[in-house]
N, C-alpha and C positions, 0 to 999 in steps of 0.2 A: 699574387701578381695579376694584373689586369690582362684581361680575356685580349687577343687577338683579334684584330679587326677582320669580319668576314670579307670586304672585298681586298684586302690583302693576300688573304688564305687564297681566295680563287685565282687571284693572279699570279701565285706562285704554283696551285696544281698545274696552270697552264706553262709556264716554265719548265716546273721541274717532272711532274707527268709522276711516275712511280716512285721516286725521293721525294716527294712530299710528306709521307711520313716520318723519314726519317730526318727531314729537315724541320719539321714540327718540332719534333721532341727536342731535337737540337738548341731550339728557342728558349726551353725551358729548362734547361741544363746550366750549373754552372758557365760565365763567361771565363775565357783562359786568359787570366789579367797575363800582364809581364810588363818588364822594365829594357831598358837601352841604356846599356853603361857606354859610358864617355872616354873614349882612346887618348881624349888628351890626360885623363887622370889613369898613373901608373898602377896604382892604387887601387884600380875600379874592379877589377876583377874578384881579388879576394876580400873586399871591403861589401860586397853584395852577395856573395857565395851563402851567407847564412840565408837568404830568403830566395834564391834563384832554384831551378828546375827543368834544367836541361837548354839548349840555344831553340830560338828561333830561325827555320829553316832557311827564309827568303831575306833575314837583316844579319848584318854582318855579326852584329853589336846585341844582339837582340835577346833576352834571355826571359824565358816562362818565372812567373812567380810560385812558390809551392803554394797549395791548399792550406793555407796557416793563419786563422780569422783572428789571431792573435797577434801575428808580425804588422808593424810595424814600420816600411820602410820609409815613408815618405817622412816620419818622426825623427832618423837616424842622424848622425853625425853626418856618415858618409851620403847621405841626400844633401845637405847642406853645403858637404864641399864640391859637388859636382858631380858624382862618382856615377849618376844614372840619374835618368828619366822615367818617370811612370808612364806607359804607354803600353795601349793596346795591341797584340802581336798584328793582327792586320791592317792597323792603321800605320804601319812601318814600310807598309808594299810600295805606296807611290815612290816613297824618297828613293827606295830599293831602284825602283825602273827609272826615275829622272837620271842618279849616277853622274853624281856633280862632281865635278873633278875639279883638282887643283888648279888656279890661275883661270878658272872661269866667272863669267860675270854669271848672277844668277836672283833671279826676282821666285819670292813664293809670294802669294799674288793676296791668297785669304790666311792668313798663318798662323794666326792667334789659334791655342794657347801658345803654341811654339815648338808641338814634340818633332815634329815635320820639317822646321827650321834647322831647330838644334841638331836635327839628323844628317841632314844637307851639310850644316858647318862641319861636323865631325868629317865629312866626306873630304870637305877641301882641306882641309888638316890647315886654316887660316891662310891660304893664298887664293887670292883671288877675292872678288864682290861678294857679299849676298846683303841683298834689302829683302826686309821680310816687311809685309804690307799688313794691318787690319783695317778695315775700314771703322769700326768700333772704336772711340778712344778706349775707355776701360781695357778693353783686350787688347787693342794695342801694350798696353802697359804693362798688364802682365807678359805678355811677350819679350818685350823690353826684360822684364826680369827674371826670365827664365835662360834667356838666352847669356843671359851676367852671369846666372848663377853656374854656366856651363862652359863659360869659360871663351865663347864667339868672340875672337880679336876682328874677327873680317866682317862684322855686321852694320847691316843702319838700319833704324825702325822706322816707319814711316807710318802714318792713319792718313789716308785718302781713300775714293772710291777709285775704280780698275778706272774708269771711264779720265779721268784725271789724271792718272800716271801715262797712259796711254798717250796723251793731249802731250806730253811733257819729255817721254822716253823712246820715241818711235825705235824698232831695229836694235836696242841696245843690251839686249839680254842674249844669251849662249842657250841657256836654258831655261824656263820658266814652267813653275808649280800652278796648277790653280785645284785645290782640294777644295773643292765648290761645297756652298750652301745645299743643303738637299733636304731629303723628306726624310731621313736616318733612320731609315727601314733597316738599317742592320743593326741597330745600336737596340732593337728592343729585347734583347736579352740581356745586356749588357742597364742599362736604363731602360727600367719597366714604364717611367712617365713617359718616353718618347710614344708608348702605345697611344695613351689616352690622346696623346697630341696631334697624332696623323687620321688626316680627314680623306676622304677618297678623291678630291682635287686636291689633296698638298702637293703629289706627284709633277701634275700640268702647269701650278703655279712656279715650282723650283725648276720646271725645265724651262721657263720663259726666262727667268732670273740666270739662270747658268751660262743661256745662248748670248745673254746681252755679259756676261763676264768673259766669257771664252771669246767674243770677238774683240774686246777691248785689249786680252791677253795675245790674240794674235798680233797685232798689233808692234806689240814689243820685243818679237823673238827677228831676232836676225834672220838673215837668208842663209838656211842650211841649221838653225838652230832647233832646238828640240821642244816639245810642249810636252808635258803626261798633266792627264785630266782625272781626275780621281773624285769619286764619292762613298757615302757607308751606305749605299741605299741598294735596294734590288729591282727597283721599279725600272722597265727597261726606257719607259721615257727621259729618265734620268739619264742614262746611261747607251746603250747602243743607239740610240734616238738621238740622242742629244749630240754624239760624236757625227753622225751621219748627217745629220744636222748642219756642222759646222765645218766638215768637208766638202756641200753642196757651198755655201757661200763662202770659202776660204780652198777654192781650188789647187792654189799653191801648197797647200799642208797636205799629205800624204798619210797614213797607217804606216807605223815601225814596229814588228814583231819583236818579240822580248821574250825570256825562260827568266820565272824565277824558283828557285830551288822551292820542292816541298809543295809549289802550287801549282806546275806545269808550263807549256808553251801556248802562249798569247794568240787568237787566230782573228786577223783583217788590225792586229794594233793593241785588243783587250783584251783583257783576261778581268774572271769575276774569282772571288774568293769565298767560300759557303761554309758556313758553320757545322755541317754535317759531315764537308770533305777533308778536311783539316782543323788544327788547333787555333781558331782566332775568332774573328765577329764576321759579318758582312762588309765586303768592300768592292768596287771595281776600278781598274785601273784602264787606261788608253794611253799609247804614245803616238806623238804626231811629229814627225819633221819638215821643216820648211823648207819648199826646194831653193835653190842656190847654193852659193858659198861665199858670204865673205862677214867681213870681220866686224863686231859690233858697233855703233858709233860710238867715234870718239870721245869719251870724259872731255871737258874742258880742264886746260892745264891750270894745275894749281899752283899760284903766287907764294916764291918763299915765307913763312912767315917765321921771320927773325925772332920776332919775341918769342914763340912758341917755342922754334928751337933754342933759343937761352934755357926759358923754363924745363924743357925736357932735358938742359946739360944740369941743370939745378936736382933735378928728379934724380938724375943717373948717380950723380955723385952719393947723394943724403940715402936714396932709397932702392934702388934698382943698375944692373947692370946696361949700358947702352943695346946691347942685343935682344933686351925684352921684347923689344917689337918686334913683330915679322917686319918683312922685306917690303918695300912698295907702299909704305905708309905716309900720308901726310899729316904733320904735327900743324893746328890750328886750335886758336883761342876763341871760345865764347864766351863771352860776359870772363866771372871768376875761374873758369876751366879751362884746364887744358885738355886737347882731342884729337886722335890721330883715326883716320878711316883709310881705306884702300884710294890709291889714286887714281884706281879706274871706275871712281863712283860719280855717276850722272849730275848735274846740274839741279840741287832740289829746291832750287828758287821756286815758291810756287806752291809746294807742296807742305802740308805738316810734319813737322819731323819729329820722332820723339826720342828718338835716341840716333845722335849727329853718326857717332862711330864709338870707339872704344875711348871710354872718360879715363885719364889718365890722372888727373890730381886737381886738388883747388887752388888755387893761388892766394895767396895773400900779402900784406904787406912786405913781409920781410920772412915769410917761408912759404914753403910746397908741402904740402899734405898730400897724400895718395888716395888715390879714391877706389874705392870697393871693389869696383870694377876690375879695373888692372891687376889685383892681387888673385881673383879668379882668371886671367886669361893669359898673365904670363907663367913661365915654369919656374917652379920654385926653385930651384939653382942660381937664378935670375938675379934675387933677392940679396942685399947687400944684408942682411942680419935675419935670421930666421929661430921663430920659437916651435920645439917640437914637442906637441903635447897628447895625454894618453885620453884616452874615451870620457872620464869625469871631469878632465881639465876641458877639456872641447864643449864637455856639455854646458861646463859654469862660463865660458867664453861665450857661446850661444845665444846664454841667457843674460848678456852683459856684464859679466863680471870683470873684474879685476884681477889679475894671480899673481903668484910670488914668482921672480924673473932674474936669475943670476944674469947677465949678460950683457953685450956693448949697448951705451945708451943712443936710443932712435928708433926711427922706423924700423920695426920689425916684422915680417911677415909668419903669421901664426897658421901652421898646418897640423895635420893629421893625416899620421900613415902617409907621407908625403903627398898630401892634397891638400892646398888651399882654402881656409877660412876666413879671413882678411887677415885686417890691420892690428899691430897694437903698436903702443910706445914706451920702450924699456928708460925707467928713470929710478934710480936709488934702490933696487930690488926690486920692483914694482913694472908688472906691464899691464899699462893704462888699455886700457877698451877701447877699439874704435870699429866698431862693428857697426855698420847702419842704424838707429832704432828701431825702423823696420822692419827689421831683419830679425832681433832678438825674439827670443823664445821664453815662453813663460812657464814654470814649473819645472 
């Protein structure tokens, strides 16, 4: 593993004074992977229990991976139906201290890959907003896909910079994420390259870059709404700097104390997370609230759209029950799709969009076809015809197969262990594949 940068090392004796030692060695220790299973799948618990190792203290969901250089999870069935997230135990603290509640509107600002998002949506158990932002397309897109795979009814992806949503959303968020760019001084145990990568200005260049996102992020939090500022880095310009910072020109936002289990109580708003004092990587967290009270701006009202709702009585009947949606959805047509998002999502004329809200089907001449999407975000009960298949069956489905299908001929939704895999379509014993190609798995 590559040597540790000496002006690192000295800016942490100064931090940490006689845990320095024991913060060293810390470095060079196994990293303590873990996963976040998904409350909307029933499934999730005993479907991960073969490679899980006790809860993560500070996430609800959160669970240690064992020491097993052999497993395998992200290979699994149960990854593929949604069942959990691979994610770092401390990288789960911000979503912990944001605490997005149901029927909130909610912006995560930098979001890609998405464990931070998908966190957030678990929270709102689908009611309410969340737009998750990358300014990256690529990363955008996989965000986009992670958050399908996990079943976000209440999302929209978006790729623009802060400085542009800003211009477009004033006041309209409850709560907003920014898990900023930084110099990922905690990630080097975890990624030995981030070593070789960090220069002794990387620190002063990402606090320049963060102060111009945190104020575009202020920007969009309502009066009385909340911010948590979060990085994986140790350097305190990132971090207490960078928050002190942003309370000298943003007077209105205030330091919110917080406890998170396992890590302790937060003091002036932050709390840091250290790889010697607990089981995770480097992280630190800040929460800021804005003074006032009131309520975010208003969505613009959304125009019936007739067709849509035909096509979504077309969908109910052939493929799904009317209830699949949550509450407070509005059904709209794009090109060949149909698409239903939360009605209290902002205006994104303007902005790139990459994923509108929850894709519900294709349209076509004379049928509806369901789209991939919808089969991971509603509950399988939902489902007018359902195929239940065991672990080799799931896997030859994965890999695009075909299988042998006694059942009513149609749309049918194919799970395991009552968790959603998509689509297929039951004709003559046969249930045809309609699995993304994408998506398929080889071998």
């Amino acid at each position: 593993m590559p040597t540790l940068p000496i002006e690192f090392i000295e800016n942490m004796r100064k931090m940490l004074g006689d845990e320095t030692p024991a913060f060293l060695r810390a470095l060079e220790e196994a990293p303590a992977l873990a996963l976040r299973l998904n409350p909307k799948r029933a499934g999730a618990e005993a479907a991960a229990l073969p490679f899980t190792d006790g809860p993560v203290p500070w996430a609800e969901w959160g669970r240690y991976l064992k020491p097993a250089p052999d497993a395998r999870p992200g290979a699994s069935v149960a990854h593929a139906a949604g069942a959990f997230y691979l994610q770092e135990a401390s990288a789960m603290a911000s979503a912990a201290v944001l605490d997005a509640r149901s029927g909130e509107r909610v912006l995560d600002l930098c979001a890609a890959p998405g464990g931070k998002s998908t966190q957030i949506a678990a929270s709102m158990g689908d009611s309410g907003l969340l737009i998750s932002n990358d300014p990256e397309p690529a990363r955008a897109k996989a965000l986009a896909g992670n958050l399908e795979r996990m079943g976000a009814a209440n999302a929209v992806v978006v790729n623009a910079l802060p400085a542009r949503l800003a211009e477009r959303w004033p006041g309209s968020f409850d709560a907003l994420l920014v898990d900023a760019p930084c110099s990922g001084e905690g990630m080097f145990r975890r990624e030995p390259a981030a070593r070789e990568e960090w220069k002794p200005a990387s620190p002063a260049g990402c606090a320049k870059r963060q102060a111009e996102i945190l104020d575009c992020a202020a920007a969009m939090v309502r009066p009385g709404g909340r911010l948590v500022y979060s990085t994986c880095t140790f350097n305190a310009l990132e971090n207490e700097d960078s928050v002190a910072g942003f309370l000298e020109r943003h007077p209105d936002f205030a330091p919110e104390d917080f406890s998170l289990p396992g890590v302790g109580d937060s003091h002036g708003g932050m709390l840091r997370l250290f790889p010697h004092r607990l089981r995770g990587d480097g992280h630190f967290v800040a929460k800021l609230r804005r003074a006032g009270d009131a309520e975010p701006v208003p969505a613009p009202a959304a125009r019936p759209d007739r067709d849509a709702a035909r096509a979504f009585d077309t969908l109910a009947r052939e493929v799904c029950h009317p209830d699949a949606l949550p509450r407070d959805m509005a059904l709209f047509l794009l090109g060949d799709r149909l698409y239903a998002r939360p009605t209290a999502c902002p205006d994104t004329r303007g902005v790139r969009v990459v994923s509108p809200g929850l894709c519900l089907a294709r349209l076509g001449r004379s049928h509806v076809e369901p789209e991939h999407a919808l089969a991971m975000a509603m509950d399988p009960a939902a489902a007018r015809r359902r195929a239940v298949l065991d672990d080799a069956q799931a896997r030859a489905y994965l890999r695009g197969e075909a299988l042998p299908f006694e059942g009513e001929r149609g749309w049918t939704l194919v799970t395991f262990r009552g968790m959603p895999l998509g689509w297929g379509k039951a004709s003559e014993g046969t249930l045809k594949n309609h699995l993304p190609k994408g998506l398929r798995r080889h071998g």
